[in-house]
Backbone as CSV, one residue per row, in Angstrom:
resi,resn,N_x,N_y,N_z,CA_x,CA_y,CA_z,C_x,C_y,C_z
1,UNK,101.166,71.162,125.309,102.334,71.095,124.466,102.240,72.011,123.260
2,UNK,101.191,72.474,122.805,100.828,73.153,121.278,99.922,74.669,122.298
3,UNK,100.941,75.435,122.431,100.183,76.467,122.960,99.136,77.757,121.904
4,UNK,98.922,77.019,120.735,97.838,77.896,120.118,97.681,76.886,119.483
5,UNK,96.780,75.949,120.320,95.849,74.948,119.690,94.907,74.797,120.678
6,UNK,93.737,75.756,120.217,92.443,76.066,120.543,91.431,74.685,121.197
7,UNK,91.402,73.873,120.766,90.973,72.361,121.226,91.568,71.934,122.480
8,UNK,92.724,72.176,122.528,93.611,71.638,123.985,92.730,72.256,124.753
9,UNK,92.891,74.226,124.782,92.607,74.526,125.881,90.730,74.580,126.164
10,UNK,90.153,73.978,125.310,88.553,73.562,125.562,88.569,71.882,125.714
11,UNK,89.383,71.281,125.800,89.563,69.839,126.440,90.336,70.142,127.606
12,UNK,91.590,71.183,128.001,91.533,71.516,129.631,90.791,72.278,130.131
13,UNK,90.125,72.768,129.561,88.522,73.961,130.389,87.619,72.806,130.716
14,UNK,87.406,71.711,130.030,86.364,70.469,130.201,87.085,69.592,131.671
15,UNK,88.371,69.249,131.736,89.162,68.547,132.509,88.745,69.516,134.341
16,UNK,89.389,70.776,133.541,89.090,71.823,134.690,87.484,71.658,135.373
17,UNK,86.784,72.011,134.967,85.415,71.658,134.671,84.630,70.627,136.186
18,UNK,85.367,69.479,135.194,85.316,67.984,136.016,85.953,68.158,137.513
19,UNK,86.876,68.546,137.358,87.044,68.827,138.974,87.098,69.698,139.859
20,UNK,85.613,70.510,139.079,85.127,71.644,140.280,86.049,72.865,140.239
21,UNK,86.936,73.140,139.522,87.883,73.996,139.225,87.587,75.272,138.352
22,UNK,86.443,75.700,138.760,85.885,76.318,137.459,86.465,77.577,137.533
23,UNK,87.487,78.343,138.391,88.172,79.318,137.693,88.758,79.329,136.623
24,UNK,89.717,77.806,137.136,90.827,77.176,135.612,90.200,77.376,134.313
25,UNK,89.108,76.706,134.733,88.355,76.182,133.351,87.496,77.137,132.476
26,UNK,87.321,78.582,133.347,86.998,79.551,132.359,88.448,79.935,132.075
27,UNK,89.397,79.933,132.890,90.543,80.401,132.020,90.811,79.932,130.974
28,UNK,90.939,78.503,131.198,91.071,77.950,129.697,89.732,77.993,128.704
29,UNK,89.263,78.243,128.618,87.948,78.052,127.900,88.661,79.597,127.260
30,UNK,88.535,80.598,127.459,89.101,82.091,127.381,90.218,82.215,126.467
31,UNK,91.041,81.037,127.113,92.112,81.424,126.291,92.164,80.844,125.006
32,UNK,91.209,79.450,124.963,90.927,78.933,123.653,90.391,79.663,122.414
33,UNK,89.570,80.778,123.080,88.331,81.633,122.486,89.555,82.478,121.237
34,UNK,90.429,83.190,122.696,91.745,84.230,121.708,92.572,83.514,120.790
35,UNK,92.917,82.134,120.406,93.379,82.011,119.473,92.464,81.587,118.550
36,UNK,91.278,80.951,119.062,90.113,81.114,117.637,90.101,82.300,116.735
37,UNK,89.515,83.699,117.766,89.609,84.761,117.224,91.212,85.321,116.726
38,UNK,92.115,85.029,117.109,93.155,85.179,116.147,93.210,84.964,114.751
39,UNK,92.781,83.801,114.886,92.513,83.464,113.120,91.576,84.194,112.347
40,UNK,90.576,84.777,113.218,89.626,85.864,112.089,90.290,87.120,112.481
41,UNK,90.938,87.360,113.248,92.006,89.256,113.306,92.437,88.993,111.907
42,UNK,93.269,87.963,111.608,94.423,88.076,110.651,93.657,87.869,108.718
43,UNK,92.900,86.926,109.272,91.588,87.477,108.169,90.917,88.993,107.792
44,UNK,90.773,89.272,108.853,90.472,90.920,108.910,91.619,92.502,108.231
45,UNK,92.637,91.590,108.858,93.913,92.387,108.138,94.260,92.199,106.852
46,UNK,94.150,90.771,106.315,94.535,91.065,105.408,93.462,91.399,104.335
47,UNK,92.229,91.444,104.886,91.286,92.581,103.963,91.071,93.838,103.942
48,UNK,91.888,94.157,105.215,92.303,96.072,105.360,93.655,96.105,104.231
49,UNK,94.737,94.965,104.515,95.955,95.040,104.057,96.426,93.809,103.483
50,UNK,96.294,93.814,101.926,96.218,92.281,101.615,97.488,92.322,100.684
51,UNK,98.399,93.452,101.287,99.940,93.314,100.574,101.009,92.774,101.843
52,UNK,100.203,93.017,102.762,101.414,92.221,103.972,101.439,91.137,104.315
53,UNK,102.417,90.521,104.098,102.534,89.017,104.094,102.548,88.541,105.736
54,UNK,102.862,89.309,106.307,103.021,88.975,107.552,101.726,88.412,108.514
55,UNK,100.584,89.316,108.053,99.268,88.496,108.134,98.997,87.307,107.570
56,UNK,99.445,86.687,106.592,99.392,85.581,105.920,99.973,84.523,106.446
57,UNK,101.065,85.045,106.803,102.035,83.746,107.454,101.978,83.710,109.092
58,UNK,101.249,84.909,109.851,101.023,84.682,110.984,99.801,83.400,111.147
59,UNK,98.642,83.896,110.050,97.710,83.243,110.010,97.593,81.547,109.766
60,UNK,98.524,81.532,108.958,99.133,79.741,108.751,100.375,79.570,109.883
61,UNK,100.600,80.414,110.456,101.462,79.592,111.937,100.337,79.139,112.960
62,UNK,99.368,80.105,113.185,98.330,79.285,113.717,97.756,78.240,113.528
63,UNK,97.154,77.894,112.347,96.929,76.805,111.561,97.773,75.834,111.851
64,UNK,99.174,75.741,112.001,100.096,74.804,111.438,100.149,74.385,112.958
65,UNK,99.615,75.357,113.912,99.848,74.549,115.118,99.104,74.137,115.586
66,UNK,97.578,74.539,115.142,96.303,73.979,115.487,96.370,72.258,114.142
67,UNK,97.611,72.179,113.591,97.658,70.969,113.207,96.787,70.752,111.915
68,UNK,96.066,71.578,111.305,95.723,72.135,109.976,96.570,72.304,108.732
């Protein structure tokens, strides 16, 4: 339901996991990884570029959906 909330998809990589599904479950495990690292890209930008807000508020939409 919260598609950049990093926990879901390492509780469905675990689910996956459990039932021998282990393509799924590196998928999800993978895809959990890219919105982790999303949150340090946008960290990164805004220490290249710490006048664009757009890094700022991308960075708290993540947050806000990882429920932070």
């Amino acid at each position: 339901l919260k598609p950049h909330w990093s926990k879901g998809y390492s509780r469905l990589g675990a689910a996956h996991y459990g039932l021998s599904q282990y393509d799924n479950a590196v998928w999800a495990y993978k895809k959990g990884l890219e919105i982790d690292t999303a949150i340090q890209d946008y960290w990164k930008a805004l220490e290249f570029d710490d006048q664009d807000v757009s890094f700022l508020i991308n960075r708290a939409a993540v947050y806000l959906d990882m429920g932070k």
